[in-house]
C-alpha positions, 0 to 999 in steps of 0.5 A, a space after each residue: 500500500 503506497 502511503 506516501 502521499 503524507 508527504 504531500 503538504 498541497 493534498 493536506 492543505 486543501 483537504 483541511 481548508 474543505 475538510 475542517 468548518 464542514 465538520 466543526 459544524 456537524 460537531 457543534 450539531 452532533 454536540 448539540 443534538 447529544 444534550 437535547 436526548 441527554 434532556 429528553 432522557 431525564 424523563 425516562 426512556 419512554 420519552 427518549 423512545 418517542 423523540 428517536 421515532 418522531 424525528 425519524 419523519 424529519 429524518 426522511 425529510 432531511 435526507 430527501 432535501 440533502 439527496 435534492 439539494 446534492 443533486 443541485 450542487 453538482 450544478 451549481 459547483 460547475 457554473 461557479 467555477 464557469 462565472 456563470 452566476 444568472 444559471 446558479 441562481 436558475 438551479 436554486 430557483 429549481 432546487 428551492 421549488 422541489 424542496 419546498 413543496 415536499 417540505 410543505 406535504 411532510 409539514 401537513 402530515 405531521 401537523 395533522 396526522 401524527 398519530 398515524 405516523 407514530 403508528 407505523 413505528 409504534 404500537 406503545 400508546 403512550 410513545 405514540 401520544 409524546 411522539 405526537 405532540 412533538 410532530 405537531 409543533 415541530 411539522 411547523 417548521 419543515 419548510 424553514 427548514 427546506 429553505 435553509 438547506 437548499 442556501 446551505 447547499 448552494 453557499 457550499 458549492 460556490 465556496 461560502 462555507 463560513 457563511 453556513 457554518 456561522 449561521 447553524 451554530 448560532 441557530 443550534 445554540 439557540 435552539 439548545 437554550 430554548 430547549 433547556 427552558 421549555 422542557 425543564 420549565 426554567 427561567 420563568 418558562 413552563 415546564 413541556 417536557 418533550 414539546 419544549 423540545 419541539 418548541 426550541 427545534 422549530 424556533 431554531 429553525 426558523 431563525 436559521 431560515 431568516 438570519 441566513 436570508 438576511 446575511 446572504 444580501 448583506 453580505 453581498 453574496 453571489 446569491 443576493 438577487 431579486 428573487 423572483 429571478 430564480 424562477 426564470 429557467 426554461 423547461 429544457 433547463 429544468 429538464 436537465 438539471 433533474 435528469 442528474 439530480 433525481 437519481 441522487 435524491 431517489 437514492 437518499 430516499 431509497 437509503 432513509 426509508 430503509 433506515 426507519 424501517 430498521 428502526 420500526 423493527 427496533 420499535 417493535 423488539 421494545 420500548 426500552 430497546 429503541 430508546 437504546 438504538 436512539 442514545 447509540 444514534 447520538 455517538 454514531 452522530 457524534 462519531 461521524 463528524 470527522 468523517 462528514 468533513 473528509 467525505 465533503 472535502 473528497 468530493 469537492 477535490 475528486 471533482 475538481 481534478 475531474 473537471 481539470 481532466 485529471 482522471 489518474 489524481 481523481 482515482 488517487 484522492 479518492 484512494 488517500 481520503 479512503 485510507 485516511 477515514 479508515 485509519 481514523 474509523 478504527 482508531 475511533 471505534 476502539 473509542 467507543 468500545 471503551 467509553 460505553 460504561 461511561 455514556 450508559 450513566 449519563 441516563 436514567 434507563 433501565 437495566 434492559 436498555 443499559 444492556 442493549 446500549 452497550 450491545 449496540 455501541 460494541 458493534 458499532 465501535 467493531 463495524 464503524 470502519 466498513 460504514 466510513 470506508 462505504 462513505 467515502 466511496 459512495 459519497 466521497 468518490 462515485 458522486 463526485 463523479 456523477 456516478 449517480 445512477 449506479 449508485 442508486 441501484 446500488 443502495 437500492 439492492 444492498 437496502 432492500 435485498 440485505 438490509 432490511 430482510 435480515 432486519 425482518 428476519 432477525 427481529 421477527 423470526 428469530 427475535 433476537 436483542 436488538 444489538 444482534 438484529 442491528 449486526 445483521 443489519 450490517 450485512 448490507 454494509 459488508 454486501 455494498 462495500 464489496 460492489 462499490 469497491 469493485 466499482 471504484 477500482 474499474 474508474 468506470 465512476 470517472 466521467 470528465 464531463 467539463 470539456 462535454 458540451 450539450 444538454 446531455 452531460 451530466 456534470 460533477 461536483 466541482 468547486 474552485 479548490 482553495 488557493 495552496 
């Protein structure tokens, strides 16, 4: 194995400049998010329960946007780089479009059904009516939130990553604080228990929504336009765009609704034994923090010496930023191995769910290095390749035909703790890292598609790189 590109200060440079506000940032919201089930837990696993299942509506709304958005920023990253400023702002006219309208569905559904989403993960009458009350406040805020992806996204693409970074901690700090006193009844607040959560959530968001609007035009940005000019792209425009950027988005879709549906199955094993897979949620959050900030930094540099015409150094970045997560993944797992008696008495749960937490956290720490290596390839390498199509029908085979089976099979048929139903689950890791690493290796994910002229060129996720 040719480890020699540590002595490559440039490759170092520009993967740390991308790399590390990326990451301070999913670190702040990780942190963040860690005190908000560290609040929600002194209440009892019954409310954990119903916060973990509640937020796995945002969670498919979440991946949906960052599928949509994604797709999106493959455009805007090359018009960036081309000057091309009026079609940025076309692409987030569509982009804002989409994302709103989905937004607005999910809000309705949340807003004014949420027993019957509850009822899909749950049949605990009582997590079902805390699960409920949650989605109600919350739900108001989706198309906050959809907004402020789909600027979050595109200030990425165009290299305003401060902007971003700045306006989500600020939000998150807020949202944190509110949290504290509306659950807690603190400062003259009432005390709401888990609304109170939800009431701090969808303030966040919107004041996310609002101070990022507001600094986008005083600050000049790329972005500071009439907004009305967005919305004048023609139907060939609009046709090519989704053309590329659908199939990202059906592959976020296809990966998150497998990923509730492991979490129905955790559901139904216990209340105690998804209130367990929802505190693990946090350190595996926790955990990926670093390795969010090297996948976006991978993709970004991959993509750029795509569009430079540097097929061989593409394949070669994406070779070093592998190495590096995995290096960092294993390092990290026997972390969490070691830290798991210390995480189980930071929460008022009860001795089966202390004993299925530390389950859950010993085959994460042992598998977490497959995830990281899945990572930077699927996310880090293919995408960035505009490898989209074959990475869809990729997460669609090893969700649907792995994952959630052996979900099924573990949990219903031979109703097993829910650490080993979690470890079949991982099937689907080993199954994919095998196809996408076979994929990787025959550069058939590398499409120069800078020097392709014509509506019928995809186009790669390429950002100016930052000045060595």
């Amino acid at each position: 194995m040719d480890l020699s590109f540590f002595r490559d200060k440039d490759f170092f440079r520009a993967m740390l400049a991308l790399a590390v506000p990326v990451a301070f940032q999913q670190l702040i919201t990780a942190g963040l998010n860690m005190v908000d089930v560290l609040m929600v837990g002194q209440l009892g696993e019954t409310s954990v329960a119903a916060l973990g299942l509640a937020n796995q509506i945002f969670f498919l709304l979440i991946l949906f946007l960052f599928g949509i958005t994604s797709g999106m920023s493959i455009f805007t990253a090359q018009f960036w780089g081309k000057g091309d400023i009026e079609q940025i702002h076309h692409v987030l006219g569509i982009c804002l479009t989409i994302a709103i309208s989905v937004a607005a569905l999910f809000s309705l559904a949340a807003v004014f059904v949420p027993e019957k989403l509850m009822g899909f993960y749950t049949e605990d009458a009582e997590v079902i009516k805390i699960g409920s009350d949650y989605l109600r406040i919350v739900g108001l805020s989706y198309v906050f939130t959809a907004i402020t992806v789909s600027y979050i996204s595109v200030l990425r693409s165009i290299t305003q990553v401060a902007l971003t970074v700045i306006v989500a901690v600020l939000a998150l700090a807020l949202k944190t604080v509110l949290a504290y006193f509306f659950i807690f009844g603190i400062a003259g607040f009432p005390a709401l228990g888990v609304r109170g959560a939800a009431i701090g959530t969808c303030i966040g968001w919107v004041f996310q929504s609002i101070l990022l609007l507001a600094l986008v035009y005083v600050r000049k940005t790329p972005l500071a336009a009439n907004p009305l000019s967005f919305f004048r792209f023609d139907r060939p425009f609009l046709s090519r765009v989704l053309k590329t950027s659908m199939p990202a988005a059906l592959n976020e879709v296809l990966w998150s609704v497998g990923i509730t549906s492991y979490n129905a199955v955790y559901a139904r094993i216990g209340t105690d034994a998804i209130a367990a897979v929802n505190i693990n949620a946090t350190i595996e959050e926790l955990m990926f923090v670093l390795f969010i900030g090297l996948g976006n930094a991978c993709s970004v540099m991959v993509g750029n010496k795509i569009g430079a015409g540097g097929k061989n150094v593409a394949f070669e970045y994406g070779r070093r930023f592998t190495i590096l997560g995995v290096s960092a993944a294993i390092l990290g797992g026997i972390v969490v191995i070691n830290m798991r008696e210390a995480v189980i008495g930071l929460y008022q749960i009860s001795p089966s769910a202390a004993d299925s937490l530390r389950g859950l956290m010993l085959v994460y720490g042992l598998s977490v290095w497959l995830k990281v290596f899945n990572f930077m390839l699927f996310i880090g390498a293919l995408r960035a390749g505009g490898d989209t199509r074959y990475a869809m029908f990729t997460e669609l085979f090893s969700i649907w035909m792995i994952g959630v089976p052996s979900a099924l099979i573990g949990g219903f048929v031979l109703h097993l703790p829910v650490y080993w139903v979690y470890a079949m689950v991982l099937l689907e890791e080993a199954v994919k890292a095998i196809i996408v690493l076979r994929r990787f290796l025959s550069r058939k994910w590398i499409h120069d598609l800078v020097n392709v002229t014509g509506d019928q060129a995809p186009v790669v996720l390429s950002t100016p790189e930052p000045a060595s």
